[in-house]
Every structure is written in structure tokens, then in C-alpha cells.
C-alpha positions as a Markdown table, in Angstrom:
| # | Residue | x | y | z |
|---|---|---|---|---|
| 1 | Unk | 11.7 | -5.5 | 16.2 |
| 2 | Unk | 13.9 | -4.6 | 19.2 |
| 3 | Unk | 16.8 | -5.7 | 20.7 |
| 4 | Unk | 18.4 | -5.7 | 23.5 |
| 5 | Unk | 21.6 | -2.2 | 24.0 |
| 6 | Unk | 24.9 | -3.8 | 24.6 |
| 7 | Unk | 26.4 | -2.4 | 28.2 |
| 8 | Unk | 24.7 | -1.2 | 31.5 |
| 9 | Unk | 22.4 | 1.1 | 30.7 |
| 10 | Unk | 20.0 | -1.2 | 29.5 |
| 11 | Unk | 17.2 | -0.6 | 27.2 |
| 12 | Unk | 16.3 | -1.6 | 23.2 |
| 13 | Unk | 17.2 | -0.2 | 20.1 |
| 14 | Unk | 14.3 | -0.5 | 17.5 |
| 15 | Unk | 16.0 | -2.6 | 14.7 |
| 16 | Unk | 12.7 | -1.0 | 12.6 |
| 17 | Unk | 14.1 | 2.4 | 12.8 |
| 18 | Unk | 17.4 | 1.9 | 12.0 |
| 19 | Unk | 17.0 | 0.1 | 9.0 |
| 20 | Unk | 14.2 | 2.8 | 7.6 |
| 21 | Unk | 17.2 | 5.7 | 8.7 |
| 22 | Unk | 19.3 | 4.0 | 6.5 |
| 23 | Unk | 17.0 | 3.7 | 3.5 |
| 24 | Unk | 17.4 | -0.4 | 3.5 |
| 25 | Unk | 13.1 | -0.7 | 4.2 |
| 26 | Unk | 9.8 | 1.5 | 4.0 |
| 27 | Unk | 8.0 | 2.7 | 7.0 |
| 28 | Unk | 5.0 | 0.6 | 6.3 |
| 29 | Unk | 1.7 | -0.2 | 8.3 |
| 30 | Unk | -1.2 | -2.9 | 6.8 |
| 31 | Unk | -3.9 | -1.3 | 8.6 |
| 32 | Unk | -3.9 | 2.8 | 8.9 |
| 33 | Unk | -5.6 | 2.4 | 11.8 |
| 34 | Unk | -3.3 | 0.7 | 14.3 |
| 35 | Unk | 0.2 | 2.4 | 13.9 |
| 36 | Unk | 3.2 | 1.6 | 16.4 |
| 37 | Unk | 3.8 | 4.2 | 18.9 |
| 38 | Unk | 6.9 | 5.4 | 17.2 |
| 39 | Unk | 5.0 | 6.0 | 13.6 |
| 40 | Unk | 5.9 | 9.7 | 13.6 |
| 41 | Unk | 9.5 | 8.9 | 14.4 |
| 42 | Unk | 9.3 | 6.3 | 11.5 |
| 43 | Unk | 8.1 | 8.5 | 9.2 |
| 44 | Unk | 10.6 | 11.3 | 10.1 |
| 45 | Unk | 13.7 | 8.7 | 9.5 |
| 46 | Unk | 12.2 | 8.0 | 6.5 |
| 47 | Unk | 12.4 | 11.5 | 5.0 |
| 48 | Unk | 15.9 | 12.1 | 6.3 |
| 49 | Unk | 16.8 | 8.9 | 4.4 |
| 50 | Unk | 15.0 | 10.3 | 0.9 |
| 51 | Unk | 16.5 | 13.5 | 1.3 |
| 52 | Unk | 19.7 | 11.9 | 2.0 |
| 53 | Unk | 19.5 | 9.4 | -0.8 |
| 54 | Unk | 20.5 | 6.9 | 1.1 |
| 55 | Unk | 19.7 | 3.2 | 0.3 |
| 56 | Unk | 16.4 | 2.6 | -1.6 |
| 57 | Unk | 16.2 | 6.0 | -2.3 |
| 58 | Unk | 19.5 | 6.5 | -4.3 |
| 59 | Unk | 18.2 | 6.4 | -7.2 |
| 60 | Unk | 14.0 | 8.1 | -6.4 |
| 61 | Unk | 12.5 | 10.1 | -8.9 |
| 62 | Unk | 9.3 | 11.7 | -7.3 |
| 63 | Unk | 6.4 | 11.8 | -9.6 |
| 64 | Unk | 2.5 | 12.5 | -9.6 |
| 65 | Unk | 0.4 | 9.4 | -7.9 |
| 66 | Unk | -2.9 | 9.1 | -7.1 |
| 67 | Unk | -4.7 | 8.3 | -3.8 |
| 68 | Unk | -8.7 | 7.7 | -3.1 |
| 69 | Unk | -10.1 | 9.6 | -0.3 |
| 70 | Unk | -10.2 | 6.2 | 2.1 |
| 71 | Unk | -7.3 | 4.7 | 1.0 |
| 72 | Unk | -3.7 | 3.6 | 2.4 |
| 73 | Unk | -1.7 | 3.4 | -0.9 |
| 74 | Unk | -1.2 | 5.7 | -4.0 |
| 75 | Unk | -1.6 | 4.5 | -7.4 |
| 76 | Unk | -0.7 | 5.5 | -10.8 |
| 77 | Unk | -3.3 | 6.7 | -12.8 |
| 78 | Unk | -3.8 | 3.6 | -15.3 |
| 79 | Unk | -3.9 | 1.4 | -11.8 |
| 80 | Unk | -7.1 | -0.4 | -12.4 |
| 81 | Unk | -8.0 | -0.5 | -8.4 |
| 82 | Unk | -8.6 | 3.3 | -9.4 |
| 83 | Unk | -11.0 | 2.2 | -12.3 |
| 84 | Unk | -14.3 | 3.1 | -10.0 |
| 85 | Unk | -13.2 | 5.5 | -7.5 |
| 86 | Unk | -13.9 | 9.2 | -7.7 |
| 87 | Unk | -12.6 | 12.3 | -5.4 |
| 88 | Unk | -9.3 | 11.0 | -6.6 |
| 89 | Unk | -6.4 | 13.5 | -5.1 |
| 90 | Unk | -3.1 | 13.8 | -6.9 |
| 91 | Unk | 0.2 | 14.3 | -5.1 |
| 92 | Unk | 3.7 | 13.2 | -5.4 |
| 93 | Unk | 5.5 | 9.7 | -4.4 |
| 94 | Unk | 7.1 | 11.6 | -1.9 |
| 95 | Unk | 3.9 | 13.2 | -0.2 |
| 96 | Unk | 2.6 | 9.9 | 0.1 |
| 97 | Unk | 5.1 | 8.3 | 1.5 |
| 98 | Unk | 5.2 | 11.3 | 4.4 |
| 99 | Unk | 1.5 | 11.0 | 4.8 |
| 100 | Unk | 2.7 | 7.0 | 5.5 |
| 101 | Unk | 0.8 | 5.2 | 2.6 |
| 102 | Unk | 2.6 | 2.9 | 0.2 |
């Protein structure tokens, strides 16, 4: 979402980004495969705003999930979507979210 900078010099601010800097959403993407040109940046914002604790992630505790070699969310273990899946690989919440799966 982008709207339009207040003054003469034009241009958009990406309502996306600020709202992910300030921990008030998730950097988030349905399909792996198609991600929005400023992903990186999103992702990056979204770190600053862990580290800080800012917003939704005042109050994180990272923790061991799990994530299937294919897929584009982590799971806890008892997660029964992980119930047939092998080559499972274990890494924190906070991995995962770097790596841009939810």
C-alpha cells in the first residue's frame, strides 16, 4: 500500500513498511514465489522491530519451530500438517521469520 508524500518533492511512502518498522504487522507473502520488490527491505524492518521490541514483538519469546523442506510456514512440533512430512529442519521463531515464512 502506498501513498502519496505530502510537499513538492513528490513520491510514495510504503504504508507496508512503516507499519512492519513499527511492529504493528508481519512481513508476510501467500506465495514464496512472487515477493514485492522491497521483500529484503521488509524483512530487514521487521528485525529492527523484534530487536527493538516494538509492537507485536514486546512481549516475543523465540522458541524451537519446525519447517518442511518446501514449505512457507514453521510449525510446532505436535502441528499435525507435520504428521507425514520428513527432512523436517528445526530453527527458532525468529529464523523463520528472517527467512520470511510465517
Amino acid at each position: 500500500v502506498y501513498v502519496a508524500k505530502d510537499g513538492d518533492g513528490g513520491g510514495y511512502l510504503c504504508v507496508n513498511e512503516g507499519l512492519i518498522e513499527q511492529g504493528l504487522a508481519y512481513a508476510y507473502i501467500p506465495n514464496k514465489d512472487e515477493k514485492p520488490h522491497n521483500w529484503d527491505k521488509l524483512i530487514e524492518l521487521q528485525t529492527q522491530a523484534r530487536s527493538a521490541k516494538r509492537g507485536l514483538w514486546k512481549s516475543f519469546h523465540d522458541k524451537n519451530v519446525f519447517v518442511t523442506t518446501n514449505g512457507s510456514a514453521y510449525h510446532e512440533r505436535s502441528c499435525t500438517h507435520l504428521s507425514r512430512s520428513k527432512n523436517l529442519k528445526e530453527m527458532k521463531i525468529s529464523q523463520a521469520a528472517d527467512q520470511g515464512l510465517h
